[in-house]
GUSEVO-999270 format. One line per field, with one value per residue (C-alpha): residue in one letter; x, y, z. Coordinates in steps of 0.5 Angstrom, whole numbers. Example, Ala and Ser with C-alpha at 12.3 -4.5 7.8 and 13.67 -1.06 7.14 Angstrom:
residues 2
rest	[a/s] .
east	[25/27] .
north	[-9/-2] .
up	[16/14] .
This chain:
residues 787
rest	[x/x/x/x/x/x/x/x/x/x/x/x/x/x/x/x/x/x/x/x/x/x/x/x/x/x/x/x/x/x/x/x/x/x/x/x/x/x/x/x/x/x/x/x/x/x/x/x/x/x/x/x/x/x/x/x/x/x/x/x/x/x/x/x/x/x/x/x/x/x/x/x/x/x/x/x/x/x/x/x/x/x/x/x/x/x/x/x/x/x/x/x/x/x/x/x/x/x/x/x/x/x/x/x/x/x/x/x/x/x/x/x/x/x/x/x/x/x/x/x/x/x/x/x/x/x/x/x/x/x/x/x/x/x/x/x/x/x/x/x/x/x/x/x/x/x/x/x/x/x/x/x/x/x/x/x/x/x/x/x/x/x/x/x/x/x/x/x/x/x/x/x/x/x/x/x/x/x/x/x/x/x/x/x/x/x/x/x/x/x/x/x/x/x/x/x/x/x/x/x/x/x/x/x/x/x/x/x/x/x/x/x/x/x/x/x/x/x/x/x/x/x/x/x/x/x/x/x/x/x/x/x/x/x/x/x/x/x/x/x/x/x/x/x/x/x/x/x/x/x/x/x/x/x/x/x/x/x/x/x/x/x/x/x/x/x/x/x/x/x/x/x/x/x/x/x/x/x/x/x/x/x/x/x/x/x/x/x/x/x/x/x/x/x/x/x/x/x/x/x/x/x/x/x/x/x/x/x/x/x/x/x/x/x/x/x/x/x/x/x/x/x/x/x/x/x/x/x/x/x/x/x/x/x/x/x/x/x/x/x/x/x/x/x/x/x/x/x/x/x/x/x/x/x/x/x/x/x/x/x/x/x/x/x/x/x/x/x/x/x/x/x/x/x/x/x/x/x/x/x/x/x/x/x/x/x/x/x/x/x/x/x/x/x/x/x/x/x/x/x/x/x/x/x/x/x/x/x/x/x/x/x/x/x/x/x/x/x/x/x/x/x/x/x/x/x/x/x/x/x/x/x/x/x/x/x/x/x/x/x/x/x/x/x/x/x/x/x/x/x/x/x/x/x/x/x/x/x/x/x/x/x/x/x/x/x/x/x/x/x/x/x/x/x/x/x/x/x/x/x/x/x/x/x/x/x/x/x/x/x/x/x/x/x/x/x/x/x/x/x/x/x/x/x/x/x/x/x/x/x/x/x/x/x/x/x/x/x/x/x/x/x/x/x/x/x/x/x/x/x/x/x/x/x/x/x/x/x/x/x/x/x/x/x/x/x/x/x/x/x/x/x/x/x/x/x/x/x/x/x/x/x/x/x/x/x/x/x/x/x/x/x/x/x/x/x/x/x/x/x/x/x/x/x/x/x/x/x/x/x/x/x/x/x/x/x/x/x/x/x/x/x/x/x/x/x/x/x/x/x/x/x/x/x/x/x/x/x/x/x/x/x/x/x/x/x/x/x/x/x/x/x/x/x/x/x/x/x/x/x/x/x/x/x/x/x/x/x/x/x/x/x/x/x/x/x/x/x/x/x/x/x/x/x/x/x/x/x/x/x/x/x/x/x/x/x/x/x/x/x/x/x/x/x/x/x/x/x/x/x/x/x/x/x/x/x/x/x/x/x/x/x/x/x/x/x/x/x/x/x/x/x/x/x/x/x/x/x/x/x/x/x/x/x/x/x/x/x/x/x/x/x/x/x/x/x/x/x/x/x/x/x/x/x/x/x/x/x/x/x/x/x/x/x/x/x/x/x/x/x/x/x/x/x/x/x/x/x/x/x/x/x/x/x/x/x/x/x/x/x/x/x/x/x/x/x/x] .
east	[-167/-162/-160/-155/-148/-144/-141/-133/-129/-122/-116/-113/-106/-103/-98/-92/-85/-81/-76/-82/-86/-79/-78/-84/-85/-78/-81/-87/-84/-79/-85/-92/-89/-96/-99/-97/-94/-98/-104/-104/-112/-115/-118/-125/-130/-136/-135/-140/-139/-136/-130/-127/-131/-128/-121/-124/-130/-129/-125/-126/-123/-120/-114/-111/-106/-103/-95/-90/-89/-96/-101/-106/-106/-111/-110/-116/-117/-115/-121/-123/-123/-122/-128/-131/-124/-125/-121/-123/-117/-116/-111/-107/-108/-109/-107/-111/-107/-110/-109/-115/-117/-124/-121/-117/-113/-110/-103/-101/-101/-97/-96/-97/-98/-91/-88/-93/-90/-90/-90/-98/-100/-104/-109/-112/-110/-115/-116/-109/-107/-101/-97/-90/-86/-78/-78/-82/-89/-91/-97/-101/-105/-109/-107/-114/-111/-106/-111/-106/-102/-97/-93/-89/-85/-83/-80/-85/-93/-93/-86/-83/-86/-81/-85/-83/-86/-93/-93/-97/-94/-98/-102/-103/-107/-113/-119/-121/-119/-113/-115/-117/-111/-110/-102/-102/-98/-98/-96/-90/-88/-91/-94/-100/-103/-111/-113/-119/-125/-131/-133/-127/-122/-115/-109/-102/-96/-90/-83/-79/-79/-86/-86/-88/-93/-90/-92/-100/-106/-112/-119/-121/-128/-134/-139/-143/-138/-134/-129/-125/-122/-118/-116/-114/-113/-117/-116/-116/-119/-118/-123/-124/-128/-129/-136/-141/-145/-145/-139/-141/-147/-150/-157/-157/-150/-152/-146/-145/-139/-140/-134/-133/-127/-122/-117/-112/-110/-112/-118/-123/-128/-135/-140/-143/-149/-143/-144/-137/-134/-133/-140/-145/-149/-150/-147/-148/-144/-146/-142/-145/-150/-155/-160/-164/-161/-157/-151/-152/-147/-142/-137/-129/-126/-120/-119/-117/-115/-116/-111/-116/-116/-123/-123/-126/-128/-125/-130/-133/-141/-145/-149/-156/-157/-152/-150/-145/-139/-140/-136/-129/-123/-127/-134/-131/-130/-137/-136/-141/-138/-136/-133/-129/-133/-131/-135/-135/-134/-136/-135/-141/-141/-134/-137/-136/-142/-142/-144/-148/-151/-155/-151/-147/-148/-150/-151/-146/-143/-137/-130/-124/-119/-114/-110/-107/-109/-101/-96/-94/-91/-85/-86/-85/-77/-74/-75/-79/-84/-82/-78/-72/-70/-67/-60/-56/-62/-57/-57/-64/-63/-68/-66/-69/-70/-76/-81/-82/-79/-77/-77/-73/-66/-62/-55/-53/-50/-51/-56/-60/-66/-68/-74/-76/-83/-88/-92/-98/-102/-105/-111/-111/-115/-112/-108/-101/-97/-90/-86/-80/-73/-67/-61/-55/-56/-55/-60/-68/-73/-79/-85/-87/-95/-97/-91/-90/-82/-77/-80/-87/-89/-91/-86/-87/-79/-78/-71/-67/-62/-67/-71/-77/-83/-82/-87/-85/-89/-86/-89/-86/-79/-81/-82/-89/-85/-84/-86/-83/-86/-82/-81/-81/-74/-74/-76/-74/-71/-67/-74/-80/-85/-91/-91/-99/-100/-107/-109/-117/-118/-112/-111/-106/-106/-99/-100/-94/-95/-91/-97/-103/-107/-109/-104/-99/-93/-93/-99/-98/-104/-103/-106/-103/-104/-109/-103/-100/-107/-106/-105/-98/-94/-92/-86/-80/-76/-68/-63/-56/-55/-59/-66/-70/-78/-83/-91/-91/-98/-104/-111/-117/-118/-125/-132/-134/-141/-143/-151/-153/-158/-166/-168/-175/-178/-185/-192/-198/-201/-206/-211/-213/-207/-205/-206/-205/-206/-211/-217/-218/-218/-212/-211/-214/-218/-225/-230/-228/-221/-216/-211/-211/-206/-202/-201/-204/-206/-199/-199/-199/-201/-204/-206/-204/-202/-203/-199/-199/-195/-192/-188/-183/-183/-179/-181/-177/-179/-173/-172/-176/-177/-184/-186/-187/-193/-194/-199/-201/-206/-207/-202/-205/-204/-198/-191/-192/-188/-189/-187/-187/-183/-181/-180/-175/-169/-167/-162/-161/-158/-165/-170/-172/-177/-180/-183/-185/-186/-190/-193/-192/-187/-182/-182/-181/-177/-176/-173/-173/-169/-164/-159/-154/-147/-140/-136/-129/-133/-133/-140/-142/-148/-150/-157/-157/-162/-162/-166/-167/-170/-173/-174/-172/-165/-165/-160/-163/-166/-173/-172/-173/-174/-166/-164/-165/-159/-159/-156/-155/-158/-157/-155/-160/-164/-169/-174/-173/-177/-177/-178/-180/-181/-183/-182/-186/-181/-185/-181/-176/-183/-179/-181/-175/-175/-171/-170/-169/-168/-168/-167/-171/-177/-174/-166/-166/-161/-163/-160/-160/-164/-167/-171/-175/-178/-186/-190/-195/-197/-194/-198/-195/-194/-191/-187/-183/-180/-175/-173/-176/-176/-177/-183/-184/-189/-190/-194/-196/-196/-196/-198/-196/-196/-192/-189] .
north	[30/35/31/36/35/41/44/43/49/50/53/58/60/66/71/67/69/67/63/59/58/54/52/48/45/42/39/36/33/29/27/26/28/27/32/39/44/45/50/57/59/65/61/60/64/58/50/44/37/33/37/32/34/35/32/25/20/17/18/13/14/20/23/29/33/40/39/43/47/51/45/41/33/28/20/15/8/4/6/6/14/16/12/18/19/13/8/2/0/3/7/5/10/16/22/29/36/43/50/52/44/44/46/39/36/30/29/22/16/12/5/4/-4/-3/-2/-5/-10/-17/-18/-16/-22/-17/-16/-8/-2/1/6/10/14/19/23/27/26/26/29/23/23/16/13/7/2/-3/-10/-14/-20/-20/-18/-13/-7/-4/2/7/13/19/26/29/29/26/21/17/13/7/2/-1/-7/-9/-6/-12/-18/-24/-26/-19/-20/-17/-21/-17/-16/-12/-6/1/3/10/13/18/21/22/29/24/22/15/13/8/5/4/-1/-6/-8/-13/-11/-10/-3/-4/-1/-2/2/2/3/10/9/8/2/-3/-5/-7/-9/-11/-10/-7/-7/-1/-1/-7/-7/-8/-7/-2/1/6/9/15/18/27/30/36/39/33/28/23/21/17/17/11/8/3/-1/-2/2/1/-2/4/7/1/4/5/8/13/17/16/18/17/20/17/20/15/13/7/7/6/10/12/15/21/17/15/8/4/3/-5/-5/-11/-6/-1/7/14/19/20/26/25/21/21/28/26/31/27/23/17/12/18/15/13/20/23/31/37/44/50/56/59/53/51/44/39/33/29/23/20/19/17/21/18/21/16/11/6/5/2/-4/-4/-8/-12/-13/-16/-10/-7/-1/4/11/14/21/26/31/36/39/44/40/43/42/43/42/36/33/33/34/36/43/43/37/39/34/33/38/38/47/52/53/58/55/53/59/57/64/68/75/76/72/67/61/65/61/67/66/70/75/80/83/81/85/83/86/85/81/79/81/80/72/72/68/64/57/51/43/39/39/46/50/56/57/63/61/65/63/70/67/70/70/76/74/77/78/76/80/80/86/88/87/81/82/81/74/70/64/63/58/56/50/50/47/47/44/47/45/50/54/56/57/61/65/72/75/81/83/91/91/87/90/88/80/74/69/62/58/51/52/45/47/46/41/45/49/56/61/69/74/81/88/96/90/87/79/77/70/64/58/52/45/40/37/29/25/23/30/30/38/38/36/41/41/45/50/53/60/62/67/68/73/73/66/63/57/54/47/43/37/34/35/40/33/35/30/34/32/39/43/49/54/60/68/73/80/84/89/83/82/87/87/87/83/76/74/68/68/66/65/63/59/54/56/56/58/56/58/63/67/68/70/71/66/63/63/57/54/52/50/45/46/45/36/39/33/30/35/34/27/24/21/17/15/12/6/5/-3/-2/-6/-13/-15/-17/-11/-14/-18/-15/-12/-5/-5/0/-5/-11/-16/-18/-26/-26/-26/-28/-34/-33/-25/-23/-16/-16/-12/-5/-8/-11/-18/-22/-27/-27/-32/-36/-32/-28/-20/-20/-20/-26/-30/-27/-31/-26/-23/-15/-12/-6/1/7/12/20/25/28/29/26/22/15/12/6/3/-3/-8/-14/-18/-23/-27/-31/-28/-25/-24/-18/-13/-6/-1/-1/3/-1/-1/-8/-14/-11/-4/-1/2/-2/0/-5/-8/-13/-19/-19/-24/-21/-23/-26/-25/-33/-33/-26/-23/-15/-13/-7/-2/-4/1/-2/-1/-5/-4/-4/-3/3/1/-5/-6/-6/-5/-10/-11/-14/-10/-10/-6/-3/3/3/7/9/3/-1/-3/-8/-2/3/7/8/13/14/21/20/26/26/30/33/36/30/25/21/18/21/17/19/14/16/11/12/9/13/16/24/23/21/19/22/18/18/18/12/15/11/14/14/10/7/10/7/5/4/-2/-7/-13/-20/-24/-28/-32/-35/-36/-29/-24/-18/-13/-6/-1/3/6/13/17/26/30/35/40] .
up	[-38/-42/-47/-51/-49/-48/-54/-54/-54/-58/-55/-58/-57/-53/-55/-52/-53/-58/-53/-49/-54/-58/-51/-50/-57/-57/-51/-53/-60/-54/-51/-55/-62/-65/-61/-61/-56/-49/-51/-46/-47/-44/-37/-38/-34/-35/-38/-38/-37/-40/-40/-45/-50/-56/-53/-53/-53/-46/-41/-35/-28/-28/-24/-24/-23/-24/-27/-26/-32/-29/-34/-31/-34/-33/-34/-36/-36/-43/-48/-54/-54/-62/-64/-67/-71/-74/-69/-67/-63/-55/-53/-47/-41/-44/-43/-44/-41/-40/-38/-34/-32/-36/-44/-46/-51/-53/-50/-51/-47/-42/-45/-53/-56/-58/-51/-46/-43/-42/-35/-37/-41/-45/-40/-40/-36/-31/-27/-27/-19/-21/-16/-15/-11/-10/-17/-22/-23/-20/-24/-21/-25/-25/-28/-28/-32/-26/-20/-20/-19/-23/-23/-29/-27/-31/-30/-34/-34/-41/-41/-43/-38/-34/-32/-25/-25/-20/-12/-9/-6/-9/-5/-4/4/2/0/-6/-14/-13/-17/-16/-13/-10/-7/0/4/11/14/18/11/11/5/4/-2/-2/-7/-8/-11/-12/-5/0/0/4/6/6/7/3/2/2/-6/-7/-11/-6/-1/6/12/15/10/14/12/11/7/5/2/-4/-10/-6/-10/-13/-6/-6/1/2/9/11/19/23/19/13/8/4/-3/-6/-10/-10/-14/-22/-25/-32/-34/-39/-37/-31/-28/-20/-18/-14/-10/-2/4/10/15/21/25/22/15/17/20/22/18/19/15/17/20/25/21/20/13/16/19/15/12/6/7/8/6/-1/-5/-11/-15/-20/-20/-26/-31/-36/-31/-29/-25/-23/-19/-19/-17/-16/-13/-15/-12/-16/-15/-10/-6/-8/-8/-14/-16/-23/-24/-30/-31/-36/-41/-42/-50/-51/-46/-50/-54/-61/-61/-62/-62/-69/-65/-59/-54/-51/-46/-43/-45/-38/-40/-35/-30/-26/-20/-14/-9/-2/6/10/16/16/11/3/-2/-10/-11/-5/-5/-12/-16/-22/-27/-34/-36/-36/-29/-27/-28/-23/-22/-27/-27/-21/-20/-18/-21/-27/-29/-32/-38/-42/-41/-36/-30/-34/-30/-24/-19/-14/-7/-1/1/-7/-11/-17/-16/-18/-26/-30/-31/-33/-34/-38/-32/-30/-36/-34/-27/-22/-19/-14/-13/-8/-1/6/11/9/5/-2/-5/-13/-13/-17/-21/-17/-11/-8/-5/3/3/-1/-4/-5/-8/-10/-13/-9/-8/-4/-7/-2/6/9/3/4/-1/1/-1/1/1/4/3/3/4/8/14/13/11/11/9/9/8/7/12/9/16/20/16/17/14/18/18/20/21/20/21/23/22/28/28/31/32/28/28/26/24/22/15/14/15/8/5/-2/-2/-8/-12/-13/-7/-7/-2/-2/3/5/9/12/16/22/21/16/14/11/7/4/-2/-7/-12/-9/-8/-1/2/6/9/14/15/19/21/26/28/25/27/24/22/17/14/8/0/-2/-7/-7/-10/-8/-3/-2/3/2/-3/-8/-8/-14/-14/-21/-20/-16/-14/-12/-12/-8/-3/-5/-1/2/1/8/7/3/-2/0/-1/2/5/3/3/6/8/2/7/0/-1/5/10/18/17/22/20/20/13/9/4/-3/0/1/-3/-5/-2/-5/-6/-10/-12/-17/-17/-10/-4/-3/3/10/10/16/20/27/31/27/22/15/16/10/10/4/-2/-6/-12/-16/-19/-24/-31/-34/-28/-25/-20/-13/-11/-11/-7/-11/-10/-15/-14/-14/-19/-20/-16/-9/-3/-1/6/9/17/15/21/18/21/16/16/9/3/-2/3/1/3/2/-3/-11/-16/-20/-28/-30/-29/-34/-31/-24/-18/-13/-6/-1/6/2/4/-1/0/1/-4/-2/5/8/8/11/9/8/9/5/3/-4/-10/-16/-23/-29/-36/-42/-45/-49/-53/-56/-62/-61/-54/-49/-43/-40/-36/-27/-23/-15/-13/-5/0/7/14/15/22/24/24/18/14/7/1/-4/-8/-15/-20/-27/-32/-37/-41/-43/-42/-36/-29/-24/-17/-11/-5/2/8/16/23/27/22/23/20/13/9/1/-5/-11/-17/-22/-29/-34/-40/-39/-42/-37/-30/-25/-18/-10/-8/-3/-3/0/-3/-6/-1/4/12/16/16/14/18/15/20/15/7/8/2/1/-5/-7/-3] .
């Protein structure tokens, strides 16, 4: 593993004018005195994560969002995040902001203990959701000690926040901790909360002023510590993101990310095996899990897009070099350092996958796209390189509010359009995007690309005397025809939308958003002809009156990776290493067997039938209680694949049974078909594919063996076939073993990776056990080198 964190960069300040860099101060000591002015650094070409290096020392379950005034900004759960100044206390919903999305700083936080209201009974903060919409920025956040919801609005990223108090009815209709919540919209204007943890998500609508959940809740997702959902649309899908297993438990945290999609907000979803979200089984659809590098855990996600439209995932992970907080708050509070991440999140094939499927990363790795080729924030004060034509080109004038900043306002009348254009060409395959409002009901606000001249362009307007996104064509001066989406009743045109422009080919797609946060309340896509696909200038646009524009431009459209990286199945079949389970004896049983048995053989083990049949035990392999029997071989040497097809149908909670990686009672990988409870389930029960390890907690003095956690695999069946790939990292000293299961012997779904110092060597093994009552019959154990 890479155990040397990214080195922290520092931002510079950039050559402002005089007038915004005075503008932007008096701001900040209005919102975040403490803090400093927004920093402008140059747009990084590379990062490593953690991004919030430097910033601060964790920062767990992020969200994101790109402000009106150009700025990105995150939110974290409540942590003691300056631990490394010298602070033994937590902040409270913390607050970091950055100009590129990977070079932050601090930029306050939501509630302080002076100001945090009673209501909350002194319960902790987790896990905030921010949105913007009808011009206020809406943070969601969990309030545990309540089981919980609660909401603060503000008008700007860093307040000063108004608290509006919990969004759940008590009882809430979901059985289920009431956190984790996260805010979408539909494209008919009707907006949802996703909110749940501790094994079940649910969602509900809510009122037109967001503050409230109303109407029936819907069970969305279950599963093991299912959690941390969080919902966008892409075509003709909604998928929903969320996480499961354990989100912080240092070196022993088994999250992973995982998804599945519907037709409908509210479901069903299913995973990319076809396997419901509310089916009783563990899932596929793993976005991100641990590769073996440095992160551990990597869950609880949100999305970001940069201005290339590239899409990325915001979540925490855990370092391995230092995988824990020291003890705050006078010794009593003892947290996992989780610290935020950023990653290339890809589409391929329907489906979202970080990087490829390669992984979280721990080296340098190109940047988001923070800058726009063509086009500015006018955050220099005024109009200065930008150019006005067309209809009143004299009524284009800067103006200004305490979001946005500077931004473009055209006051001129009529039906002619007019132009605010900027210095320079866009290229012909691009991404346009504008923040737009309307203040006059008869006015549209627009934004222009491959525009040439009045004659030839691409103009997409919010029309507010239509009540529509309306897209026009223009080229030699004729119309090629608009087409017209209508907007939601309730659209807030007096407050800033996000209008985002993307031109691929002849096929232009037109997204409208409160918050770029791929929840659109109109999406629109058309062919355009060839002659409109050029470069150009893109620019603002206005008819008649009360038009304003801010963010305005654009950049090439990025490439998207459409093949995941290689997995690469096992190699070649080590007859050595291998058993059909066809003989008569019981393995370990006869003179000069391969196998043997660790506190066996175990009662009841038969051969029949080809195959190796284990009744479980009531016996345990877990922490100091190891009473279960291991039946055991020599593993080859170097890297390999083991594989085994478990034929299993249990029926009680703890039956287990499958595979082990085994160096003695304290120290193993374990991936097995399990039967765990559905908590606040009225008794139902999950089988699962269940990947564990054991073994010591490194930051323990000495360190002791304590420590037993799962990750979870892929659905589950009455026959399925387990792997287990087993890596030696060298360099770093450490066993690195990735689970994959299946139901069919030829579709695998691949998980994640568990690692352990190496200290002794491992052996395959089998095992069946915990709770008694079914039989276990495995066909083979199949053993492949590398490949």
């Amino acid at each position: 593993m890479r155990r040397t964190p990214g080195k922290a960069r520092l931002p510079s300040l950039p050559r402002w004018a005089a007038g915004a860099v005075a503008l932007l101060g008096l701001f900040a000591l209005a919102t975040v005195p403490s803090h400093g002015a927004p920093v402008r650094p140059e747009a990084a070409a590379t990062y490593t994560n953690p991004v919030s290096t430097g910033a601060v020392d964790t920062f767990p379950d992020p969200a994101m969002i790109r402000g009106k005034d150009g700025l990105w900004y995150a939110y974290g759960t409540q942590n003691p995040v300056m631990q490394s100044k010298g602070e033994d206390g937590e902040r409270i919903l913390p607050i970091l902001r950055s100009a590129d999305m990977v070079t932050w700083e601090y930029a306050g936080e939501v509630f302080t203990p002076a100001n945090k209201p009673a209501w909350h009974q002194g319960s902790r903060l987790w896990a905030p959701d921010v949105r913007y919409a009808s011009g206020l920025y809406h943070l969601y956040y969990s309030v545990p000690g309540r089981n919980t919801v609660g909401l603060a609005t503000s008008a700007t990223p860093t307040g000063p926040w108004t608290d509006r108090g919990s969004v759940l009815p008590s009882p809430s209709g979901c059985p289920t901790g009431n956190i984790d919540q996260a805010q979408f919209t539909d494209t008919d204007g009707t907006p949802y909360l996703y909110w749940g943890s501790y094994d079940t998500i649910c969602v509900a609508r809510m009122n037109a002023d967001l503050t409230r959940t109303e109407g029936e809740v819907t069970q969305v997702a279950r599963g093991r510590r299912v959690e941390g959902g969080f919902v966008v649309r892409r075509g003709a899908y909604y998928y929903l993101f969320y996480s499961d297993a354990g989100c912080c438990d240092g070196a022993y945290s088994g999250y992973q990310v995982k998804v599945g999609r519907s037709t409908s907000p509210t479901g069903p979803f299913t995973d990319d095996e076809g396997t419901g979200l509310m089916d009783l089984t563990s899932k596929a659809g793993v976005v991100a899990g641990a590769g073996g590098n440095r992160w551990i855990g990597p869950g609880h996600n949100s999305l970001q897009t940069d201005l290339s439209g590239q899409d990325w995932l915001v979540y925490h992970g855990i370092p391995t070099e230092s995988p824990d907080l020291a003890p705050a708050s006078n010794g009593t509070l003892k947290l996992t350092r989780r610290p935020m991440l950023v990653d290339r999140l890809d589409w391929i094939d329907g489906w979202p996958v970080v990087r490829a499927g390669a992984g979280p990363s721990d080296g340098p790795m190109a940047a988001p796209v923070a800058a726009p080729t063509v086009g500015g924030t006018f955050e220099d004060g005024g109009l200065a390189g930008w150019r006005a034509e067309g209809g009143t080109a004299a009524g284009w004038k800067a103006g200004n509010d305490p979001d946005s900043h500077t931004y473009a306002a055209h006051s001129g009348g009529g039906n002619v359009p007019s132009y605010l254009l900027a210095e320079g060409r866009a290229p012909s395959g691009l991404r346009a995007e504008a923040d737009l409002r309307v203040t006059s009901p008869d006015g549209a606000a627009g934004i222009t690309v491959a525009h040439r001249d009045r004659d030839n362009r691409i103009v997409a307007w919010l029309d507010r005397a239509r009540g529509a996104l309306v897209t026009d064509v223009r080229v030699g001066g004729r119309s090629r025809g608009e087409q017209v989406t209508a907007l939601p009743a309730a659209f807030s045109w007096e407050t800033w939308n996000s209008v985002s422009v993307e031109l691929r080919g002849t096929r232009l797609t037109v997204e409208v958003s409160g918050d770029r946060l791929r929840d659109p309340v109109a999406v629109q896509s058309r062919v355009v002809p060839a002659a409109a696909v050029r470069q150009g200038a893109v620019g603002a646009a206005a008819r008649g009156a009360g038009a304003a524009a801010d963010n305005v431009g654009a950049t090439a459209l990025y490439r998207p990776v459409t093949k995941r990286v290689a997995t690469g199945g096992p190699g070649d079949l080590l007859p050595a290493h291998s058993d059909e389970f066809d003989g008569p004896a019981v393995p370990g049983t006869a003179s000069g067997s391969p196998w043997s048995w660790v506190r066996g053989p175990s009662a009841g083990v038969t051969m029949s039938g080809g195959a190796l049949s284990w009744p479980t035990q009531d016996a345990e392999l877990h922490l100091g209680n190891n009473t279960a029997s291991v039946l055991l071989r020599d593993a080859p040497k170097g890297d390999f694949t083991v594989e085994t097809k478990l034929r299993f149908a249990p029926d009680k909670a703890a039956q287990q049974a499958g595979l082990v990686l085994y160096e003695n009672d304290d120290r193993f990988f374990k991936l097995v078909h399990s039967v765990l409870p559905l908590t606040n389930g009225d008794g139902a029960l999950l089988d699962v594919s269940e990947f564990g390890k054991e073994g010591e907690r490194p930051t323990t003095t000495p360190p002791t063996a304590v420590a037993n956690a799962p990750m979870f695999g892929g659905p589950t069946s009455g026959t399925m076939w387990l792997r287990l790939a087993y890596h030696r990292d060298t360099e770093h000293g450490e066993h690195e073993v990735r689970a994959s299961t299946s139901r069919d012997g030829a579709h695998w779904s691949t998980g994640s990776v568990w690692t352990l110092p190496v200290e002794g060597e491992l052996r395959i093994g089998l095992v069946s056990h915990n709770r008694s009552g079914v039989t276990a019959d495995f066909d083979y154990v199949r053993t492949y080198g590398a490949r």
